[in-house]
C-alpha positions in Angstrom: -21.7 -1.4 -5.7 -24.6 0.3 -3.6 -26.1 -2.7 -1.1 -24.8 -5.0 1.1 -25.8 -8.3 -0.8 -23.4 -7.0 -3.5 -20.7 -7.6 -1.0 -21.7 -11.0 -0.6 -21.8 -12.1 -4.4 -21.1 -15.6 -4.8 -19.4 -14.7 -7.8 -17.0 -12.0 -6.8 -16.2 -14.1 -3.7 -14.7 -16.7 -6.1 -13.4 -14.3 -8.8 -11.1 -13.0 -5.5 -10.4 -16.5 -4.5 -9.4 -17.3 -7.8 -7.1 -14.6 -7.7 -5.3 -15.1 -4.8 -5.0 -19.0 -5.9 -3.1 -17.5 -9.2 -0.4 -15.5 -7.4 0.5 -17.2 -4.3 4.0 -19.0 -4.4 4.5 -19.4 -0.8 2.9 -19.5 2.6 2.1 -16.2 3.6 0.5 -15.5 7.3 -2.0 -12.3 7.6 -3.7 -11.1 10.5 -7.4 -9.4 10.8 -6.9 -7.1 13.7 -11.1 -6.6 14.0 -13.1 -8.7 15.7 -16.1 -7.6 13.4 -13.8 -8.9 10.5 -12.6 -12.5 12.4 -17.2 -13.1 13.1 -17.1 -12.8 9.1 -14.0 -15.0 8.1 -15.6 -17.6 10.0 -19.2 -17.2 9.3 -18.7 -17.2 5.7 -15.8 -19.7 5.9 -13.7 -17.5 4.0 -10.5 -19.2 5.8 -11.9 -22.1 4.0 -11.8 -21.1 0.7 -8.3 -19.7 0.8 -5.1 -21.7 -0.4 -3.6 -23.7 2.5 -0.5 -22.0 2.1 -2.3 -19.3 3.7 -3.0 -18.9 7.3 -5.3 -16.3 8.8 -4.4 -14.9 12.4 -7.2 -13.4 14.8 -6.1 -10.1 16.5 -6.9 -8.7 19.8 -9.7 -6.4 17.9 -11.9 -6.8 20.5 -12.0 -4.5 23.5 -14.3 -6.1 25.3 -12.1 -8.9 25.3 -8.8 -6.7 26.4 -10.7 -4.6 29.3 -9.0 -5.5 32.0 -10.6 -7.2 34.8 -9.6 -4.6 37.3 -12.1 -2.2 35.6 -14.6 -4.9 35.7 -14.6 -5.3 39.3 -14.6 -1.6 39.9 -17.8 -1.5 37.8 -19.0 -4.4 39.8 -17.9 -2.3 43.0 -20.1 0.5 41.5 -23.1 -1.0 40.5 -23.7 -2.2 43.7 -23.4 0.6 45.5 -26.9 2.7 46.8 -28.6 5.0 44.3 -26.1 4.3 41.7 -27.4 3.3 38.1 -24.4 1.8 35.7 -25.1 1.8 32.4 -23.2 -0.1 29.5 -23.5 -2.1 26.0 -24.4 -5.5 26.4 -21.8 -7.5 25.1 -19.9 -6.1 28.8 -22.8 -8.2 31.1 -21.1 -11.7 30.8 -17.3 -10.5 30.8 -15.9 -12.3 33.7 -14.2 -10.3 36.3 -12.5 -11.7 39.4 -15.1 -13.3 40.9 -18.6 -12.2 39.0 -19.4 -10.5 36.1 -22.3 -7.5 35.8 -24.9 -10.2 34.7 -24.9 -11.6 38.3 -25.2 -8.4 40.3 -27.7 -7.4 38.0 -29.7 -10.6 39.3 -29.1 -9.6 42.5 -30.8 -6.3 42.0 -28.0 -4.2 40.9 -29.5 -1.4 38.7 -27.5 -2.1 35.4 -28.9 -0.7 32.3 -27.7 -1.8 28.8 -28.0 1.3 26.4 -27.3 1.6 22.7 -25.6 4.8 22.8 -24.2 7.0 25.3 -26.2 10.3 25.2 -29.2 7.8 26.9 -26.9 8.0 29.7 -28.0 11.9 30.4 -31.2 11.1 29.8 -31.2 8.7 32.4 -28.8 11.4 34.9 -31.6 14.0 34.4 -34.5 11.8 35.1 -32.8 10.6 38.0 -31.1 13.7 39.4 -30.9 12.2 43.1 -28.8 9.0 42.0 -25.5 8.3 40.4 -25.6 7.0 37.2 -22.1 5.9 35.7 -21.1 4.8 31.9 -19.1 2.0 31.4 -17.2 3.0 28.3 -15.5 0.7 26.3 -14.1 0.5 22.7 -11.6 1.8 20.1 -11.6 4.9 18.3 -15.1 3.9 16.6 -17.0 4.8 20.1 -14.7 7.1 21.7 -15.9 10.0 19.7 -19.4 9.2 21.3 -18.2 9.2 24.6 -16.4 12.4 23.9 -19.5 13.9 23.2 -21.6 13.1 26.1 -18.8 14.0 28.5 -18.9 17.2 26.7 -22.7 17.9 26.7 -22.6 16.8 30.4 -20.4 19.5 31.4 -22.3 22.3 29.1 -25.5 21.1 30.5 -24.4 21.1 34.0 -25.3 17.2 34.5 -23.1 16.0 37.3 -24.6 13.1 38.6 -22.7 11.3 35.2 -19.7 10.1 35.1 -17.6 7.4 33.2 -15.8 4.2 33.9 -13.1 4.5 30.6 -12.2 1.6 28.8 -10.7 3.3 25.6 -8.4 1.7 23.7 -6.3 2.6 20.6 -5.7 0.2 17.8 -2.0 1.3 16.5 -0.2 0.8 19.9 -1.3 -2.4 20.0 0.0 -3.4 16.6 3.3 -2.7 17.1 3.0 -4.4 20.3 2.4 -7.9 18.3 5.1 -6.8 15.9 7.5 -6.3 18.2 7.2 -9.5 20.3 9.5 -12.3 19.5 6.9 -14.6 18.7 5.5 -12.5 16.4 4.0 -15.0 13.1 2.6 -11.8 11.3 3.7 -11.2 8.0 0.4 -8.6 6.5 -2.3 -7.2 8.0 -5.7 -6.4 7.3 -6.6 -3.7 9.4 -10.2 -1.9 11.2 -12.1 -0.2 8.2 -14.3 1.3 11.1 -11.6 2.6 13.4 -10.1 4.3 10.4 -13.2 5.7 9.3 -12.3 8.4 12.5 -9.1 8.1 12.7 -7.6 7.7 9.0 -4.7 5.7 8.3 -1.5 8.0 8.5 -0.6 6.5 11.2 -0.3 3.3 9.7 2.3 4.4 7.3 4.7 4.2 10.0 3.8 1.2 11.3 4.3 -0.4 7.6 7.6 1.5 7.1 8.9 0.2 10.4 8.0 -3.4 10.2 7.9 -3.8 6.7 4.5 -5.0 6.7 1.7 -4.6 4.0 -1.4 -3.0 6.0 -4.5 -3.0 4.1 -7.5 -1.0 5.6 -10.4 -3.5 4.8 -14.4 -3.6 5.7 -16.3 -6.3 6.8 -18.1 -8.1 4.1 -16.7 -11.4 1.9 -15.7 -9.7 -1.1 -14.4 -6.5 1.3 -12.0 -9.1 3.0 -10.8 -11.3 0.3 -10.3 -8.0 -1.8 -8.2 -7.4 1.5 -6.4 -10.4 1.6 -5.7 -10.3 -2.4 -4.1 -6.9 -2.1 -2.4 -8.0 0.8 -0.7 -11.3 -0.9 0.0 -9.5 -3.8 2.4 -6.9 -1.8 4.0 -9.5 -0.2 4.5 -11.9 -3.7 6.0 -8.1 -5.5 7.8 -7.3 -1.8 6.0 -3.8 -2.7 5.1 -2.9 0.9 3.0 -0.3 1.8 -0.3 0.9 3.4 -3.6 0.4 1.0 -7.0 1.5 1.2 -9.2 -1.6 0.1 -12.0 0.3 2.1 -12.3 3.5 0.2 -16.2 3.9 -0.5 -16.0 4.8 3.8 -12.5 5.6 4.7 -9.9 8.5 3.6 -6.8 9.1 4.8 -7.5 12.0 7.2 -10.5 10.5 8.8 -12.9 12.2 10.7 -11.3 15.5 11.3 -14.2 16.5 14.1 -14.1 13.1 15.6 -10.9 13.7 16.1 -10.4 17.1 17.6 -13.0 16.2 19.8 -11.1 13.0 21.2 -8.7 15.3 21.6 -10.5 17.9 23.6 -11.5 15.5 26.2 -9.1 13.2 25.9 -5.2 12.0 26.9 -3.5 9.2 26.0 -2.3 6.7 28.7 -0.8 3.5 29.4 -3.6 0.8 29.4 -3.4 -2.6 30.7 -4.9 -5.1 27.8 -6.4 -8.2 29.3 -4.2 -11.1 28.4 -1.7 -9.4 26.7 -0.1 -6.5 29.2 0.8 -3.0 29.3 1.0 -1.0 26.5 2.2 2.1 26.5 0.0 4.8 25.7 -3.1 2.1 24.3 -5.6 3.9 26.1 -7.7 7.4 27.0 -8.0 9.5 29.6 -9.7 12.2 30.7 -8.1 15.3 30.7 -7.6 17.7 33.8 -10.4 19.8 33.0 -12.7 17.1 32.6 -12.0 14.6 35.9 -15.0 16.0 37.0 -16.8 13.3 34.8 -14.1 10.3 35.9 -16.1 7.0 37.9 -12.8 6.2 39.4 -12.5 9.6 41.1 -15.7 10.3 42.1 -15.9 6.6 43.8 -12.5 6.9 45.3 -11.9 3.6 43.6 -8.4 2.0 43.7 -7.2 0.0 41.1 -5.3 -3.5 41.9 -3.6 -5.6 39.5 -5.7 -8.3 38.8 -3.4 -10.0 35.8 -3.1 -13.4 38.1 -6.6 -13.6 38.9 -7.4 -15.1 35.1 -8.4 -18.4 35.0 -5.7 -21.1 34.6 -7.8 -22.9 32.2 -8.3 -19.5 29.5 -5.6 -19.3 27.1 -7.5 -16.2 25.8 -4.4 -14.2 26.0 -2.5 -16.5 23.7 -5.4 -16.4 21.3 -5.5 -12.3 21.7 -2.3 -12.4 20.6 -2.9 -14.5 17.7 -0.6 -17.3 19.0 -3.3 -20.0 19.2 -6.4 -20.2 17.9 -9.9 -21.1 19.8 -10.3 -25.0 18.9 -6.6 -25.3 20.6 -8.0 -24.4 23.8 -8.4 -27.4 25.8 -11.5 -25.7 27.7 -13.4 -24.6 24.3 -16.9 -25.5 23.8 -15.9 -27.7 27.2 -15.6 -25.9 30.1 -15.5 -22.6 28.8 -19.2 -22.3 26.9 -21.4 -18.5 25.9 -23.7 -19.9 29.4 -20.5 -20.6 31.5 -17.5 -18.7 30.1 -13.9 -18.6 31.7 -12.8 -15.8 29.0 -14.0 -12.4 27.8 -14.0 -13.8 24.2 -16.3 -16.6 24.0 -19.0 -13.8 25.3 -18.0 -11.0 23.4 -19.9 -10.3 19.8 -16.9 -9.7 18.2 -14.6 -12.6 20.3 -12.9 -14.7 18.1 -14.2 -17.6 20.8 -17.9 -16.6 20.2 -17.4 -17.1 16.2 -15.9 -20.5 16.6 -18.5 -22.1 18.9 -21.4 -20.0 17.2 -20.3 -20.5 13.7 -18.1 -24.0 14.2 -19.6 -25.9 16.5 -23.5 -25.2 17.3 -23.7 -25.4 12.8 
C-alpha cells in the first residue's frame, strides 16, 4: 500500500475486525500509549467496532498533557519578562498552569510566538539579537532530535540570545511506570510508531520480557491499529509474547541511528515530573554540561517549585493519564472543563484523549 486512503479501506477495516472477532475467547485489555493513535480510535470509532470483550485503555502519550505545571509557570515567568520573545507549538497556549496559561499573557502583550519547528527559533534570535528569545520544548523522542539540532547549530553559530525551556520526555520509563503500579489493568500494548521511528524498539524487548506483555509497534491509521490490535490479541490467545513490528513500512529495529547520537550529544537523562502521574525516574532530558549555556532555567535564574497540589480538584486528568478512567467518567467533562475553559492539559491538547472525546463524542 502506497497512500493514506489505503489505510482507511472500508474493507480491510472489517477484514481485521472480522479477525479479531474469530480469535478472541476472553476479555483482553490493550493500551495505545499515543495520543495520535487514541484521536484515531475515536475518530474512526474503531473501539466501536471491536468485540466487547475488548477494552481499549488511553495512555499518557501526550506530553503536552504530562508537562508539568511548574514548567508552565516558569514559561509564563519568562514570557513576561522585558525584551524576551518565547516561542512554542501551539497546542502549549491553552495548557493550564497554576494560575494562567501562555494564551492569556499573550493577550496581555506577552510576545509569544507559535512556530512549527524549532530552527525558526534562530531565525527569530538573529533578527532580534538585542532580546531574549527562549524555546519551549516539549515532546517525546519524535521532536527531541529537532531540538538537538538547534541547540547544536546555536552553539556553532555563536547565537546566544537562544535558549530552551526543556520539556523532553521518554516513552519506555513511563511504561513500566503503568506496569509496575498496582492498579495496573494493562494486559498488551500498542505502542508509538513515530517515537520508534528514532528510537527503534530494542528497548521494548525488555519491557515485554519483564512484564510479559505483547508490545506491538503500530501507526496511526484504521487498518494500522486494528492490524495492531489483531497481532496483539492473537499473542495473548497463543500466550506467545513478544515485541512486533506492525509498523514496518517506517520503523526498524535500530531506528534512527543519527537521531540518536545526536540526542545523545546534547542530551542527559533525568528524573522528570509527569503531570498527573509523578516522578519517574530518568523520563526526561537534559542538557548536558557543555551545553547549559543554552538552558532557560539557568539563564533566568528560575527556581522550580512543586506545583503537584496546585491541579484542579475537579480534573481527574491524572487518573485518565494513567489509563484508570476514561474522559466521559469525569464529572467536569464537556461541563465545566470545555476546549474554551479547560481545567486539564488534555481537553486542549491535539493529541489529549479529553480533546478526542468532546471533539469526536460529543460536538458529532
Amino acid at each position: 500500500m502506497k497512500f493514506v486512503d489505503e489505510y482507511r479501506d472500508i474493507n480491510l477495516v472489517q477484514k481485521y475486525s472480522e479477525k479479531i472477532a474469530n480469535i478472541i475467547t476472553q476479555p483482553w485489555q490493550i493500551m495505545e500509549i499515543c495520543g495520535g493513535q487514541t484521536h484515531s480510535i475515536v475518530k474512526y470509532g474503531i473501539d466501536q467496532l471491536l468485540p466487547s470483550e475488548i477494552t481499549l485503555i488511553h495512555g499518557s502519550g501526550c506530553p503536552v498533557c504530562v508537562t508539568s505545571i511548574e514548567l508552565i509557570d516558569q514559561a509564563i515567568k519568562i514570557a513576561l519578562l522585558p525584551n524576551t520573545i518565547l516561542c512554542s507549538f501551539g497546542d502549549m497556549l491553552r495548557v493550564p498552569g497554576s494560575k494562567k496559561d501562555l494564551l492569556n499573557i499573550k493577550a496581555l502583550g506577552a510576545d509569544i510566538r507559535i512556530i512549527y519547528s524549532p530552527l525558526d527559533c534562530l531565525k527569530i534570535a538573529q533578527q532580534n539579537p538585542n532580546k531574549e528569545v527562549v524555546f519551549f520544548a516539549v515532546g517525546f523522542e519524535t521532536t527531541a532530535p529537532s531540538t538537538a539540532l538547534t541547540i547544536y547549530q546555536a552553539q556553532q553559530q555563536n547565537i546566544f540570545n537562544f535558549s530552551v525551556l526543556i520539556s523532553h520526555v521518554l516513552v519506555p520509563p513511563a511504561m513500566e511506570t503503568i506496569l509496575s503500579s498496582n492498579q495496573c489493568q494493562v494486559e498488551g500494548f500498542l505502542a508509538a510508531g513515530h517515537v520508534c521511528t528514532v528510537m527503534g524498539y530494542q528497548k521494548y524487548e525488555s519491557i515485554s520480557h519483564k512484564y510479559k506483555v505483547p508490545i506491538i509497534i503500530t501507526g496511526f491509521e484504521p487498518v494500522d491499529i486494528l492490524q495492531g490490535i489483531f497481532l496483539c490479541i492473537q499473542q495473548l490467545e497463543n500466550n506467545d509474547i513478544k515485541v512486533e513490528n506492525q509498523y514496518s513500512r517506517v520503523v526498524n529495529k535500530e531506528g534512527n541511528k543519527n537521531a540518536q547520537l545526536l540526542m545523545k550529544r546534547i542530551f542527559d537523562t533525568d528524573d522528570y515530573f509527569w503531570r498527573g502521574i509523578g516522578n519517574i525516574p530518568d523520563s526526561g532530558l537534559k542538557l548536558k554540561e557543555e551545553y547549559q549555556e543554552f538552558s532557560a532555567s539557568n539563564k533566568f535564574n528560575l527556581k522550580l517549585i512543586n506545583h503537584q497540589d496546585l491541579e484542579n480538584q475537579n480534573c481527574i486528568s491524572g487518573q485518565i493519564l494513567q489509563g484508570i478512567k476514561k474522559p466521559h467518567e469525569c464529572p467536569s467533562f464537556a461541563k465545566k472543563c470545555t476546549p474554551e475553559q479547560p481545567l486539564g492539559a488534555p481537553m486542549v491538547s491535539s493529541e489529549g484523549a479529553c480533546a478526542a472525546y468532546y471533539n469526536y463524542r460529543i460536538k458529532q
